[in-house]
Structures are given as structure tokens and as C-alpha cells.
Backbone as numpy.savetxt, mean C-alpha at the origin, in Angstrom:
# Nx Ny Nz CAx CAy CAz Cx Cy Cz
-3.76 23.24 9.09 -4.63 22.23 8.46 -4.67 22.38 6.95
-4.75 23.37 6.39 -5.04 24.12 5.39 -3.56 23.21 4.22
-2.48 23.27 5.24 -1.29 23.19 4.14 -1.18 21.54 4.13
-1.45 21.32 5.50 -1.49 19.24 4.99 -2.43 19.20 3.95
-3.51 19.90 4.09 -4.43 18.99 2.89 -3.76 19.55 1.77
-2.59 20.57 1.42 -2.79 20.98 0.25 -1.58 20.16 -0.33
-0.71 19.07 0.49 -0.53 18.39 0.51 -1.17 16.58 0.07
-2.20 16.64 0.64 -3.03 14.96 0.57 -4.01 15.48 -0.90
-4.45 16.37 -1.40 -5.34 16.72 -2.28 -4.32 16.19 -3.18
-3.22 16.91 -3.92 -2.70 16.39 -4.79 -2.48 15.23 -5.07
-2.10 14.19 -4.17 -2.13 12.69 -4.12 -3.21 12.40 -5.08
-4.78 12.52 -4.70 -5.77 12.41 -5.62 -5.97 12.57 -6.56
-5.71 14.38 -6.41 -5.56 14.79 -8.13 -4.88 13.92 -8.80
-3.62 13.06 -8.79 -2.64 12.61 -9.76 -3.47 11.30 -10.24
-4.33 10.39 -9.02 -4.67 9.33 -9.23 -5.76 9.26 -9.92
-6.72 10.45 -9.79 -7.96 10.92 -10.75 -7.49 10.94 -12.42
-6.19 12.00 -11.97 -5.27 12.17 -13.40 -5.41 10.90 -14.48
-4.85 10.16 -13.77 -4.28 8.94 -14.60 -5.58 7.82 -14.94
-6.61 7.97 -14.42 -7.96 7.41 -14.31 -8.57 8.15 -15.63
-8.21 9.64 -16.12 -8.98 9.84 -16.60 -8.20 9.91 -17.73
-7.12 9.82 -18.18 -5.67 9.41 -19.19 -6.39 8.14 -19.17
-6.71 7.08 -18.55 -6.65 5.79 -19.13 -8.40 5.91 -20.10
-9.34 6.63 -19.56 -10.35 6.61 -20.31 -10.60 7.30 -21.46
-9.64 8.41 -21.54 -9.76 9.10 -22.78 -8.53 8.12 -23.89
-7.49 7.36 -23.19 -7.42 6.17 -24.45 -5.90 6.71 -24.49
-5.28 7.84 -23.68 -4.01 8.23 -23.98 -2.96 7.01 -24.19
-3.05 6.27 -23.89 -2.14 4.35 -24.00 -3.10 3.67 -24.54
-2.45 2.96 -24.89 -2.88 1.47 -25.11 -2.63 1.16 -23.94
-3.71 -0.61 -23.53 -2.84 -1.28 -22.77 -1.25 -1.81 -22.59
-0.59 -1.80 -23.68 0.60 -2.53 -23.24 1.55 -0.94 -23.39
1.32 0.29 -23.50 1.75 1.61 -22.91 1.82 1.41 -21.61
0.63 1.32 -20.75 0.52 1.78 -19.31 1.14 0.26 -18.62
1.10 -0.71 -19.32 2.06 -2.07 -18.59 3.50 -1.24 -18.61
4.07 -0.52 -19.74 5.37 -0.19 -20.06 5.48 0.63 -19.01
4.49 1.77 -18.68 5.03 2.90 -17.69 5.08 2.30 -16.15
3.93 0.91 -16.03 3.98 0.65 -14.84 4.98 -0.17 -14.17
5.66 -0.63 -15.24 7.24 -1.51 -15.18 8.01 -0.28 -14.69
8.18 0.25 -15.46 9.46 1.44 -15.56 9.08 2.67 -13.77
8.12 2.23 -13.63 7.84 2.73 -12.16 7.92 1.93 -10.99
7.43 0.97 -11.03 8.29 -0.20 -10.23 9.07 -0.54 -10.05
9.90 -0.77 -11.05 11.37 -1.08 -11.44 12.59 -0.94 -11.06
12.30 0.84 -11.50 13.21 1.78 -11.93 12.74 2.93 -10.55
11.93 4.19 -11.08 11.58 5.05 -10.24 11.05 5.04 -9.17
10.67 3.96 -8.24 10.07 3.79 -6.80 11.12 3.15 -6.53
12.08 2.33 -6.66 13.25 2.07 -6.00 14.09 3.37 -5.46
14.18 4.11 -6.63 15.07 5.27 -6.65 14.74 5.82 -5.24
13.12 6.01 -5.07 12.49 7.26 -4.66 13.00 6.19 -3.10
12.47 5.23 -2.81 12.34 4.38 -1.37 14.11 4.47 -1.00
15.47 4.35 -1.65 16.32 4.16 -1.37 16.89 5.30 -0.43
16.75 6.28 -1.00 17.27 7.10 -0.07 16.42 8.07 0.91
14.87 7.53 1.16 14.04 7.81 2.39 14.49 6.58 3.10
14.49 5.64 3.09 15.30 5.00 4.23 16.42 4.64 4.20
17.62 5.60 3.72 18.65 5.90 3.88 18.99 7.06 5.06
18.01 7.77 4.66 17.93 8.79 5.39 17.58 8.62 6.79
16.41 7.32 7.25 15.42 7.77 8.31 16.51 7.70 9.26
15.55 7.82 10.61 16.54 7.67 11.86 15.76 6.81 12.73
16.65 6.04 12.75 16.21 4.71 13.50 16.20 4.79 14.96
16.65 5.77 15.44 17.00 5.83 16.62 16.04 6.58 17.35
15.48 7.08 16.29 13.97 7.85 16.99 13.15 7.42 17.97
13.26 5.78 17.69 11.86 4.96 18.35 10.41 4.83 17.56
10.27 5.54 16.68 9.40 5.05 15.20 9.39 4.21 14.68
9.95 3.67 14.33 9.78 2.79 13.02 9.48 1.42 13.64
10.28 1.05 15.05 9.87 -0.20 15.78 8.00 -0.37 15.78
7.59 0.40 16.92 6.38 0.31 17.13 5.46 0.47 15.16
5.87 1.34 14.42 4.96 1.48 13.68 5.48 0.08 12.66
6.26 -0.27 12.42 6.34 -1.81 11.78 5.50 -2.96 12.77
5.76 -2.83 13.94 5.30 -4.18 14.45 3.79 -3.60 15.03
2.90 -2.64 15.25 2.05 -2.51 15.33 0.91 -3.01 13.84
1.68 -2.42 12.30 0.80 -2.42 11.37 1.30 -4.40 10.73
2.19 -4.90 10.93 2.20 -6.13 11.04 1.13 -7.27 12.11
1.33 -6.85 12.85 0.30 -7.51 14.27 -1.27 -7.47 13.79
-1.98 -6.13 13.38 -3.02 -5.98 13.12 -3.49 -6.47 12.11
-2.51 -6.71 11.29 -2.75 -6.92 9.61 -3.01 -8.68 10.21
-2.15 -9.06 10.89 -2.20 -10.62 10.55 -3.54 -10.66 11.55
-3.73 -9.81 12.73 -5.03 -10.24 13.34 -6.42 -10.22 12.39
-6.15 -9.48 11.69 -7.34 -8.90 10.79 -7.31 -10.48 9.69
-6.31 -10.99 9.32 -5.96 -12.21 8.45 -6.75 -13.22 8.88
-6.07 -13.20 10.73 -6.71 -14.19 10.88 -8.07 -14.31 11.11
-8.60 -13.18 11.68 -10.08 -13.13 12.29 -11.01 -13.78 10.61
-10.55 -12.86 9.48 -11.09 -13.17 8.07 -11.16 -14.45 7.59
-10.12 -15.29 8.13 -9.74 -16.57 7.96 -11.05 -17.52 8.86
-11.29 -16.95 10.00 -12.27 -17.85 10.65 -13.46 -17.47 10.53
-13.70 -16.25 10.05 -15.29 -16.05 9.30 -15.47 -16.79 7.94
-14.78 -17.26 7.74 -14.93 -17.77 6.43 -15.95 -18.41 5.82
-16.14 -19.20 7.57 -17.76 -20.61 6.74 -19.14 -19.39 6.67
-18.61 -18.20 7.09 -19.90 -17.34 7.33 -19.62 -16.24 6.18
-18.97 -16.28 5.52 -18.82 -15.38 3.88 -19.40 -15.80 3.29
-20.50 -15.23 2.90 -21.43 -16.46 1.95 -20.55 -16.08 0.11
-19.06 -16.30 -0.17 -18.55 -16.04 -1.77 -17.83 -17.15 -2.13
-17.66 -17.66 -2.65 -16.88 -18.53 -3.44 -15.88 -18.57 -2.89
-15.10 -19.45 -3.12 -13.69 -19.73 -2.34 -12.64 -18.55 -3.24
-12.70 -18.63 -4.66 -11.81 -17.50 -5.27 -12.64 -16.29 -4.82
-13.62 -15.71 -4.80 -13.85 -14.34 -4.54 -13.40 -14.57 -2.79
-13.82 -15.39 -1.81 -13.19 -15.24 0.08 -11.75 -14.53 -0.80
-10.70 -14.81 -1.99 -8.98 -14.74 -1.78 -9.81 -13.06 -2.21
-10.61 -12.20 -2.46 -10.23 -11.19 -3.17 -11.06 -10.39 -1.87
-11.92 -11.20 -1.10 -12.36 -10.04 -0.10 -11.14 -10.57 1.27
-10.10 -11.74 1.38 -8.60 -11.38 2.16 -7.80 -10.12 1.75
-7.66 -10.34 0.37 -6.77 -8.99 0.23 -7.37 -8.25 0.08
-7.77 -8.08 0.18 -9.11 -6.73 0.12 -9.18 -6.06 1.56
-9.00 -6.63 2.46 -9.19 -5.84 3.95 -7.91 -6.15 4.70
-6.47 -6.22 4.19 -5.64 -6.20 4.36 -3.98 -5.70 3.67
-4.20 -5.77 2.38 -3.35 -5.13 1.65 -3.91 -3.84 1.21
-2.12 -2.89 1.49 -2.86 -1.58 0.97 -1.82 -0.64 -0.09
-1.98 -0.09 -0.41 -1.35 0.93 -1.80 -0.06 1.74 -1.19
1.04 1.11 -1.33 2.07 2.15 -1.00 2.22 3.34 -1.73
1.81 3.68 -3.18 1.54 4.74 -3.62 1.31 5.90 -3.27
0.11 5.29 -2.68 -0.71 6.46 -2.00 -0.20 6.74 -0.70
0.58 5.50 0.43 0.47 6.03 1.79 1.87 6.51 2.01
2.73 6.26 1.10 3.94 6.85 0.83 3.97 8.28 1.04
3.50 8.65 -0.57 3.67 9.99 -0.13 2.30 11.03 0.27
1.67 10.49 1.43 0.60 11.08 1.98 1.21 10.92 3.51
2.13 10.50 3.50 2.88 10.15 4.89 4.32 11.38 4.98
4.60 11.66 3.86 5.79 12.65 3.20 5.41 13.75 3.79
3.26 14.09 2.99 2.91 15.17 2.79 3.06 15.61 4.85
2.20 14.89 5.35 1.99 15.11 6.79 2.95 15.21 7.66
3.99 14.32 7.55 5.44 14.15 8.70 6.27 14.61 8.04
6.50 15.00 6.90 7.86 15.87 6.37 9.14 14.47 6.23
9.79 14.97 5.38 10.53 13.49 5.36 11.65 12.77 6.30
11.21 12.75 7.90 11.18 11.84 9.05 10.43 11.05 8.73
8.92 11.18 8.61 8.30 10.41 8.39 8.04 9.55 7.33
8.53 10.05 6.20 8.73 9.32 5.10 9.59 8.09 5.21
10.75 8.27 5.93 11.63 7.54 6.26 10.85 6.55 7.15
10.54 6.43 8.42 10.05 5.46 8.73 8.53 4.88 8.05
8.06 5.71 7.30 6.79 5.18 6.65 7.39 3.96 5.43
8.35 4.22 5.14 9.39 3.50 4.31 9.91 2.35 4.56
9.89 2.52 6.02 10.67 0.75 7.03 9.79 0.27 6.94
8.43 0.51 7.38 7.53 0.09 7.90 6.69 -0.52 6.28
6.89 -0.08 5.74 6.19 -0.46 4.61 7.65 -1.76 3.80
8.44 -1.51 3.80 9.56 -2.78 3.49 9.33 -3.45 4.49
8.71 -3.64 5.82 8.82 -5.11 6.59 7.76 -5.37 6.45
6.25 -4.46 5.86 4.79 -5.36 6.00 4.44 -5.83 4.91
4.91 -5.02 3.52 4.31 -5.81 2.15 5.00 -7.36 1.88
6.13 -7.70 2.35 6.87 -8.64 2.27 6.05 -10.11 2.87
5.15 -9.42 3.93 4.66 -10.26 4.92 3.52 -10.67 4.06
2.86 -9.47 4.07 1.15 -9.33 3.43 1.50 -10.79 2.28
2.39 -9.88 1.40 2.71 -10.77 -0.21 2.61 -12.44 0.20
3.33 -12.72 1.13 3.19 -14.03 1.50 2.05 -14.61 1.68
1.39 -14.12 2.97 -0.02 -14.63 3.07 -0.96 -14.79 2.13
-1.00 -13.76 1.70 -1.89 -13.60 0.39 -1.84 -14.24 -0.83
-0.46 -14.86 -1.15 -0.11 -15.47 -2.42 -0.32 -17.10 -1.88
0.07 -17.30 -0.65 -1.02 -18.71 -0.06 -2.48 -18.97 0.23
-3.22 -17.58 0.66 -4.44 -18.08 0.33 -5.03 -18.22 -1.05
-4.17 -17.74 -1.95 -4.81 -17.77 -3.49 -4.35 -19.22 -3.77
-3.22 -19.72 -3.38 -2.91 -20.99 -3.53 -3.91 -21.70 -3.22
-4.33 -21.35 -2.09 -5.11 -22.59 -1.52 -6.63 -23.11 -1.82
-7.07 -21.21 -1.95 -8.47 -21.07 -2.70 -8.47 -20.42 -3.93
-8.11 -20.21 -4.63 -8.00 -19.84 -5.72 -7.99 -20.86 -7.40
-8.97 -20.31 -8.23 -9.00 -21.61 -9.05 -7.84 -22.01 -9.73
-8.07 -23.37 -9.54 -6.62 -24.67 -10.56 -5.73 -23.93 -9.73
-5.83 -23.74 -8.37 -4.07 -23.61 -7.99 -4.04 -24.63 -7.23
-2.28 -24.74 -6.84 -2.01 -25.59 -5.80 -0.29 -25.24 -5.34
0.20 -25.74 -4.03 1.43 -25.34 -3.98 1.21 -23.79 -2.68
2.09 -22.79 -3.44 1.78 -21.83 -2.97 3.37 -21.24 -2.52
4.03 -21.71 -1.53 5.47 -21.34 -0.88 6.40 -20.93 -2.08
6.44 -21.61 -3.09 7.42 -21.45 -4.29 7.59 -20.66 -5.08
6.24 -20.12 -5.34 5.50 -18.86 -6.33 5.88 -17.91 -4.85
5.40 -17.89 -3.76 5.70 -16.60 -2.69 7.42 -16.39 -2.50
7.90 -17.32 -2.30 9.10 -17.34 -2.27 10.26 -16.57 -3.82
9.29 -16.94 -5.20 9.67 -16.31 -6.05 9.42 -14.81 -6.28
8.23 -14.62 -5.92 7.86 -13.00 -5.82 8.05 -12.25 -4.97
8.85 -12.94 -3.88 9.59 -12.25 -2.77 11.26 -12.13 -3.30
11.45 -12.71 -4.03 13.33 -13.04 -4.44 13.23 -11.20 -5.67
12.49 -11.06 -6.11 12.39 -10.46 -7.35 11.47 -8.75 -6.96
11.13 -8.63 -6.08 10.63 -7.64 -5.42 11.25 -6.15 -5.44
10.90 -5.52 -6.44 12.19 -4.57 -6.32 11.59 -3.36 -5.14
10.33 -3.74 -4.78 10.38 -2.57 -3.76 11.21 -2.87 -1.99
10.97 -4.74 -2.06 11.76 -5.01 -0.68 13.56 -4.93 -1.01
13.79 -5.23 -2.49 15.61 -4.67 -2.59 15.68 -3.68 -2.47
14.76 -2.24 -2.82 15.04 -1.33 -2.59 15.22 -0.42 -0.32
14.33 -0.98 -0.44 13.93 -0.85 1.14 15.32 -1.54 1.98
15.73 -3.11 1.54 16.81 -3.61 2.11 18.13 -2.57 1.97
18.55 -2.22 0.26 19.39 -1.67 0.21 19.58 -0.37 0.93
18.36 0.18 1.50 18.47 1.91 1.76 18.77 1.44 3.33
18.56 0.65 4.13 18.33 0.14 5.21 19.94 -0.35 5.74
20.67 -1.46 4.99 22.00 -1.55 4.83 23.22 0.10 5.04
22.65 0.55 3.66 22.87 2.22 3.74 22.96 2.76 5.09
21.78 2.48 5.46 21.29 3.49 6.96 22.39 3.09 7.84
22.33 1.48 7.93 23.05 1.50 9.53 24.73 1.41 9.21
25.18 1.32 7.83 26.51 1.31 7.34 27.06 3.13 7.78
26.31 4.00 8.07 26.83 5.27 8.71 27.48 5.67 7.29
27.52 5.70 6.25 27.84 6.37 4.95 26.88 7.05 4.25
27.72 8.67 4.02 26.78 9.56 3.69 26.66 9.26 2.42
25.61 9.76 1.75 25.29 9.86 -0.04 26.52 11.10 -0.67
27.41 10.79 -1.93 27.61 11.49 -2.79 26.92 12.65 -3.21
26.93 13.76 -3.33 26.44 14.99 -3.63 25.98 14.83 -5.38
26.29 13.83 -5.85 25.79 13.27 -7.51 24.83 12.37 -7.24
25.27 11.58 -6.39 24.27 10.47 -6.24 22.40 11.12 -5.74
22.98 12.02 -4.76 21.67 12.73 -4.42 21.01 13.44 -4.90
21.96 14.10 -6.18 20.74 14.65 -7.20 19.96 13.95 -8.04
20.90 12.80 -8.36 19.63 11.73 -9.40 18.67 11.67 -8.36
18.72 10.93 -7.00 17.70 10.51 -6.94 16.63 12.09 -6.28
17.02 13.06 -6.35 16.16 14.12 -5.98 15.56 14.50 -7.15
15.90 14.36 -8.99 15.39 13.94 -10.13 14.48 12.85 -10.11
14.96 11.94 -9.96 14.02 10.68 -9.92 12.76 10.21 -8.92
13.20 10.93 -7.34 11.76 10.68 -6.77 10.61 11.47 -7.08
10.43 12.59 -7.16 9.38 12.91 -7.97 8.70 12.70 -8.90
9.44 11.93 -9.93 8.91 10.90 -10.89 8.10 10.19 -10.76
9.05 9.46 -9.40 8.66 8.04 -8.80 6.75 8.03 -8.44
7.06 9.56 -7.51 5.58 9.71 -7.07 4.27 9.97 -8.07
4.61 10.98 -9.25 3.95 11.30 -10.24 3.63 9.95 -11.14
4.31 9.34 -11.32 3.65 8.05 -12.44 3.37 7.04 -11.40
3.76 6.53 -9.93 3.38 6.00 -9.32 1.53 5.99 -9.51
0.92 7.57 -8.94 0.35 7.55 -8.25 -0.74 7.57 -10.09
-0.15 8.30 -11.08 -1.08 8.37 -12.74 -1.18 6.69 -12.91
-0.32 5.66 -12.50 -0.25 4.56 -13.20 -1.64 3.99 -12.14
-1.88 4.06 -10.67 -2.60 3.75 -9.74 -4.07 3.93 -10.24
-4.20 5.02 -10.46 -5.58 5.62 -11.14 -5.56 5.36 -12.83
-4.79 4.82 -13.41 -5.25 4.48 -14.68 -5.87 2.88 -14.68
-5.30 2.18 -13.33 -5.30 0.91 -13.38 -6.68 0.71 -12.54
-7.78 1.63 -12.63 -9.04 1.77 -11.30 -10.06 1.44 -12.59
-10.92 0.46 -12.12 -12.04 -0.28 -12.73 -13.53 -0.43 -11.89
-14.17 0.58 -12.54 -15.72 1.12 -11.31 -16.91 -0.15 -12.12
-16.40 -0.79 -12.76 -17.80 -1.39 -14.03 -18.07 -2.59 -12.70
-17.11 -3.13 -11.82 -18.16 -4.38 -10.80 -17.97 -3.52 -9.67
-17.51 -2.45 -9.41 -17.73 -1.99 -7.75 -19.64 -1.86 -7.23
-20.42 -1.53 -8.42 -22.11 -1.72 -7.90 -22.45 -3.24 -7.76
-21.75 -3.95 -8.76 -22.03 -5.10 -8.42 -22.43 -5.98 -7.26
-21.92 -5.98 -6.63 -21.81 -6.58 -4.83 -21.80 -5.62 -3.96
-22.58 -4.64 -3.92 -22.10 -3.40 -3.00 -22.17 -3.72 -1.89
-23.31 -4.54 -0.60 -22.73 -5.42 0.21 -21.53 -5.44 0.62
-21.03 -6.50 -0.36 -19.68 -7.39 0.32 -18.84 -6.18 -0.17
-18.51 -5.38 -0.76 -17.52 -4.20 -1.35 -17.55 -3.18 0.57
-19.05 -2.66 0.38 -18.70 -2.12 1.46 -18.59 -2.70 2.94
-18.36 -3.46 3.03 -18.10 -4.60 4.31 -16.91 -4.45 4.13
-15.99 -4.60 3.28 -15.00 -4.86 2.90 -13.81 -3.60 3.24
-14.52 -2.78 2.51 -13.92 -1.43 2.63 -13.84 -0.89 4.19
-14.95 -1.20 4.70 -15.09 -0.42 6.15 -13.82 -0.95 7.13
-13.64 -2.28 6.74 -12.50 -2.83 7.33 -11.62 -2.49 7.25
-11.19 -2.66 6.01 -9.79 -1.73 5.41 -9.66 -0.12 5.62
-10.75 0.74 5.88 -10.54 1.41 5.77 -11.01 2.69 7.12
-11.43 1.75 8.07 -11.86 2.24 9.32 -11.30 1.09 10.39
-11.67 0.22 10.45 -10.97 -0.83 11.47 -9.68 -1.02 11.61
-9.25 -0.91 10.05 -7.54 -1.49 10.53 -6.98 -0.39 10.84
-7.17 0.99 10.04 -6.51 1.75 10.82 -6.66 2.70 12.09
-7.56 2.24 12.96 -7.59 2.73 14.10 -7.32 1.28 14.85
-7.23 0.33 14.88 -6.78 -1.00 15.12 -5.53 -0.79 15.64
-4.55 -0.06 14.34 -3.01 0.24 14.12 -2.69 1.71 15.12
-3.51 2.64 14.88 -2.96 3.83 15.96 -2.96 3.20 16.99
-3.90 3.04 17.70 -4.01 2.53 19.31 -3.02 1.30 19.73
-2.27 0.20 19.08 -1.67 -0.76 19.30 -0.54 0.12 18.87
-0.30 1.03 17.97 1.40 1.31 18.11 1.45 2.27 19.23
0.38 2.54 19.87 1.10 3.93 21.01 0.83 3.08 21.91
-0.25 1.65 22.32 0.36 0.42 23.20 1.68 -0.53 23.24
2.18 0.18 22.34 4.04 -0.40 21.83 4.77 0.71 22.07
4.17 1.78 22.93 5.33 2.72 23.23 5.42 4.01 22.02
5.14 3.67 20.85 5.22 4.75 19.72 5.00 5.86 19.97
5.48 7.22 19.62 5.09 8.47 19.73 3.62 8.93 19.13
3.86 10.05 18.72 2.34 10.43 17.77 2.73 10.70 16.29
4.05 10.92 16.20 4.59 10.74 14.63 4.14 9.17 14.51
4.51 8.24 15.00 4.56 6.65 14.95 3.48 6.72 14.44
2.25 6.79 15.49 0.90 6.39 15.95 0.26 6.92 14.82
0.67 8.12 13.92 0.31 8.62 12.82 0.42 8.06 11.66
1.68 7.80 11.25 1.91 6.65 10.35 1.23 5.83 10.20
1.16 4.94 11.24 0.40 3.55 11.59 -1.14 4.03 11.51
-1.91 4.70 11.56 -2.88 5.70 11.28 -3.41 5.20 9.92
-2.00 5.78 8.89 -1.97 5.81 7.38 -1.45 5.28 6.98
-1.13 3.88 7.39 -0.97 2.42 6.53 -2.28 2.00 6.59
-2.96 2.31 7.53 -4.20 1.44 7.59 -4.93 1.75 6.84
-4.99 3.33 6.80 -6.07 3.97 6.19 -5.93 3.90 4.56
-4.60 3.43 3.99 -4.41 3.69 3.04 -5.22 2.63 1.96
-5.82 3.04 0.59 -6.56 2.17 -0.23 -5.73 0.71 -0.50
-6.68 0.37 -1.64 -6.34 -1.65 -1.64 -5.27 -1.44 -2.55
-4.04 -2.40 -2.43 -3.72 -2.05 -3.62 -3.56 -2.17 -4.78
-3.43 -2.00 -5.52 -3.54 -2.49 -7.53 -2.75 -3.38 -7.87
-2.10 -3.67 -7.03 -1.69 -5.51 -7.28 -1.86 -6.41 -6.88
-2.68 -6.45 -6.02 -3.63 -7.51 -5.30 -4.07 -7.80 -6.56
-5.22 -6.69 -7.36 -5.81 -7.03 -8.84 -5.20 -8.47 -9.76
-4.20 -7.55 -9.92 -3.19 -8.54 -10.57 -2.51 -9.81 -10.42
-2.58 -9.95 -9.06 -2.25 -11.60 -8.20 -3.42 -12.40 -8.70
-4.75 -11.64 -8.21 -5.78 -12.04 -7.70 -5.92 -12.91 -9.76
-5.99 -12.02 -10.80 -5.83 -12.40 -11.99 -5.06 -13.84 -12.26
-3.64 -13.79 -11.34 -2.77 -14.30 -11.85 -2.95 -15.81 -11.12
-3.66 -15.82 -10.09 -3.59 -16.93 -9.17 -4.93 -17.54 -8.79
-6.41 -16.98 -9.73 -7.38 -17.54 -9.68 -8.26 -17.19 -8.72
-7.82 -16.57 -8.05 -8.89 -15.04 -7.38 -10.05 -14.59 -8.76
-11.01 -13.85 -7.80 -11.90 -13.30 -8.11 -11.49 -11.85 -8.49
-10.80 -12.18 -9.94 -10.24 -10.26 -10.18 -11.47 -9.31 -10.34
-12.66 -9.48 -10.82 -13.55 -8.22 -10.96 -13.86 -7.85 -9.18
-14.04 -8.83 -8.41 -14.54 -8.19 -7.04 -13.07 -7.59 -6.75
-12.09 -8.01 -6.35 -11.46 -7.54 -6.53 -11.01 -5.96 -7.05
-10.96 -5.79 -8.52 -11.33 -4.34 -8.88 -12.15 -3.69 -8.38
-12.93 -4.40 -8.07 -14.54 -3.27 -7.66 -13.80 -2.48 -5.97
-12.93 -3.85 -5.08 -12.50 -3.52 -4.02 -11.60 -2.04 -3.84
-10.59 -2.34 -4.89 -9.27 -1.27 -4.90 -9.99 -0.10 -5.56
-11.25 -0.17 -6.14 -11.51 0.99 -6.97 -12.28 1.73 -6.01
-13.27 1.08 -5.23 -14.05 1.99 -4.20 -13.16 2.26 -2.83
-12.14 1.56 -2.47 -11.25 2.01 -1.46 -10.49 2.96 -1.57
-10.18 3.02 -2.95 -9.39 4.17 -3.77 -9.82 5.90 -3.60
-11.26 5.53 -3.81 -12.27 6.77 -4.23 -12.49 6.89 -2.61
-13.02 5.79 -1.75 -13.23 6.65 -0.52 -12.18 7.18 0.09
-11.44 6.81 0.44 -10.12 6.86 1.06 -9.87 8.42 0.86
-9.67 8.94 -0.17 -9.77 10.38 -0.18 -10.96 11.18 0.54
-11.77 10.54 1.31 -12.43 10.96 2.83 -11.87 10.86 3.19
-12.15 9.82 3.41 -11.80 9.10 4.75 -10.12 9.13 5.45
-9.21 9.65 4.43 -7.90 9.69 5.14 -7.94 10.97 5.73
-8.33 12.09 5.06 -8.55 13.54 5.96 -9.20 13.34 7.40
-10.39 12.50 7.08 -11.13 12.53 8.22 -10.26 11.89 9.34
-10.09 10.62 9.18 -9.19 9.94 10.50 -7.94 10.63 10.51
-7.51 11.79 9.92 -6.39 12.41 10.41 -6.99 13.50 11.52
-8.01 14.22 10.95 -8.50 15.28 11.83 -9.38 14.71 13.05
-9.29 13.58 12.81 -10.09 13.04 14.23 -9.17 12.70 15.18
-8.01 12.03 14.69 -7.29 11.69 15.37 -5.96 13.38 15.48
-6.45 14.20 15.37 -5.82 15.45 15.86 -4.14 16.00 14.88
-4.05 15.23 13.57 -3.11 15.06 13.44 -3.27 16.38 11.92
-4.51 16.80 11.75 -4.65 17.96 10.99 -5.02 19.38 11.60
């Protein structure tokens, strides 16, 4: 138990890190835009390409834990979708409490999935995360269409931020890789054994520099309604439906910690970009952020997996 957490602690530490780099002023804003490009971009491609290059598909993982944390996510969509006349928020804040109890931080569940399953699990935490953000991104960039202020449309803008995605090219390309039966170059594998660690370290500093606590008291209510969903419902939602899909307990684990994993920090930024309610919003990813470092220990050790 002792060595997973000494594992999942650091995750935090880095995201605290970079939370507290952004308040002591170490960047400017258009610094931490620069590092958060160059980590998107560049170093989380690197890092995702050759964990699912690597995985093994043949395990029986990655099926159940993709189509379990897909299934739940859209049940959870839809159930949110028909509470709607009973949300008492604005039509742009309903788009920021959707993504809010459905999108979650690959940052964090990446390599908190590394720390626990060793990198098997990384690998399918990797599939599984290239077939659900692709999905999420969609839905989500249509309900902002639809409720979200001065928008309209919706398919064209999703369709564009799906063409340009460098975390689903990266995921496609490692995936191609996989079933093409070609090993990696002994050069090729040291860049990227240079570069994923990177990937994870500014990933997870850029995550926590981008955390905003000034509206999380604001609505505490609808924040923690919000959170409990995201952060207790879906992912025990997701264990129990991937080991009803046959999944092992590596699977069932995973699927565990997609659910459990915080909101993520670009929802923020949609939510900005498409007339969402960005402060509830922030307030969402910032207190899911902060609990989640419970709450992911806990639903691991409950569910027997610490």
C-alpha cells in the first residue's frame, strides 16, 4: 500500500507545485500558455505514443475498460440532459455543470494509472482514454453550441477540434504501431524515455497552475453536487459495468480511475471559448482537483486495489 501511494502522492505534489509557481508569479500568463502548448503538442504525444505502442491488446483490457467508461459517461450525459428543467442555472452555467460531471483530466489519470498497474496498465489506460476524450469532446462542444451564449452550429467547430487533436493523433498513431507488429528503434526509445517524463512533470505543473479557488465558495451547492458525481458515481458506475463486460480487476481498476479522475482544465477553456459559464466552471475543476487527491486513494482502498 505504502509504495502505490508513494506513487499517487507525487501526482499531487507536482499539481500543488505548479499552483503555487502560478501564484508566486513565476510566468506571466502568456509563459504558462507557452509551456502548456509545448506540453500538449509536443511532450504528451511523445509520452501516449509509445504506451500504446506498447499495450497488449490481447489481454482483454482495454475492450471492457473503453466501452465500460464510454457507456457510463454518455449515461451520466444523458441522465444530466433530462434533469435539466430541474437545474435551477442558466443555460451557459447547465454547459459547465455537463462537463463538469463528465469530463476528466488525463493528466492526472494517466499517470496515476502508471503509478498503480505498472506500464500494462498505462497502456490500456491510454486506449481507453484515446477512444473516450474524442467522444466526451464531441458532446460537450454541442451542448455549448446549443446552450452556450451567442453560439450556434456546433458539428463544425467539434469536427475541427477533433481533426487537430494531438492527443487522439497521438493515441491513433501508437495504436497503428501496436497492431502493425513493429518493434521501436533502440534511438527512437530513448527520446521518448527522455521525453515522457517531461510529458508527466509539466503536464501535471501546467494542471495546477491553471486551478482557480476565487468562485469554487461561490455556489458550493451546485460545485458539490457536481463533484460527488464526477467523483463518486461515475467511478463506481465504471468499475461494476466493466467487470459486467467481462473485464478483469486490472480493467475494473482503470475504469475505477477514469472515473475517479478530476475535471479537466480544458473544459475551462471550451467553456471560455464557447459561452459556458467559465468561473463555475473553474470553481468545478479546482475543487475536483483538490478532492480527488482523497478521494482517489480512498476508492482504490475500498475497492481493494491498495
Amino acid at each position: 500500500m505504502s509504495g502505490l501511494l508513494a506513487g499517487i502522492v507525487p501526482v499531487f505534489a507536482m499539481i500543488a507545485l505548479g499552483w503555487g509557481l502560478r501564484v508566486r508569479g513565476l510566468l506571466v500568463d502568456d509563459g504558462w500558455r507557452a509551456v502548456e502548448r509545448l506540453t500538449y503538442f509536443i511532450f504528451y504525444p511523445a509520452f501516449l505514443v509509445p504506451a500504446v505502442w506498447g499495450a497488449d491488446f490481447s489481454a482483454g483490457t482495454a475492450g471492457p475498460v473503453a466501452l465500460s467508461t464510454i457507456g457510463v459517461s454518455f449515461a451520466v450525459a444523458g441522465l444530466t440532459l433530462a434533469a435539466k428543467p430541474l437545474i435551477r442555472v442558466s443555460d451557459p452555467g447547465f454547459t459547465s455543470v455537463f462537463q463538469g460531471v463528465i469530463r476528466w483530466n488525463g493528466f492526472v489519470f494517466l499517470p496515476v494509472a502508471g503509478a498503480v498497474f505498472g506500464p500494462a496498465g498505462l497502456g490500456t489506460a491510454a486506449v481507453a482514454f484515446g477512444v473516450l476524450a474524442p467522444a466526451l469532446n464531441v458532446i460537450c462542444v454541442l451542448a455549448l453550441a446549443k446552450w452556450g451564449a451567442g453560439q450556434g452550429g456546433g458539428w463544425r467547430l467539434a469536427l475541427r477540434s477533433l481533426a487537430r487533436n494531438p492527443i487522439i493523433w497521438a493515441c491513433g498513431v501508437g495504436a497503428m504501431l501496436n497492431l502493425s507488429g513493429l518493434e521501436p528503434h533502440p534511438l527512437m526509445e530513448g527520446v521518448f524515455a527522455m521525453m515522457g517524463p517531461g510529458a508527466i512533470a509539466l503536464g501535471l505543473i501546467t494542471a495546477g497552475a491553471g486551478l482557480s479557488f476565487r468562485y469554487a465558495a461561490a455556489r458550493p451547492v451546485l460545485i458539490l453536487t457536481v463533484s460527488a458525481v464526477k467523483l463518486l458515481i461515475l467511478p463506481v458506475a465504471m468499475y461494476y459495468v466493466c467487470g459486467w463486460l467481462g473485464g478483469d480487476r486490472t480493467a475494473q481498476g482503470i475504469a475505477l480511475l477514469a472515473g475517479a479522475a478530476p475535471g479537466a482544465a480544458a473544459s475551462y477553456v471550451l467553456a471560455r471559448q464557447m459561452g459556458g459559464d467559465a468561473p463555475l466552471m473553474a470553481g468545478v475543476v479546482a475543487f475536483t482537483t483538490v478532492a480527488s487527491a482523497a478521494t482517489i486513494p480512498l476508492l482504490l482502498a475500498a475497492f481493494r486495489f491498495l
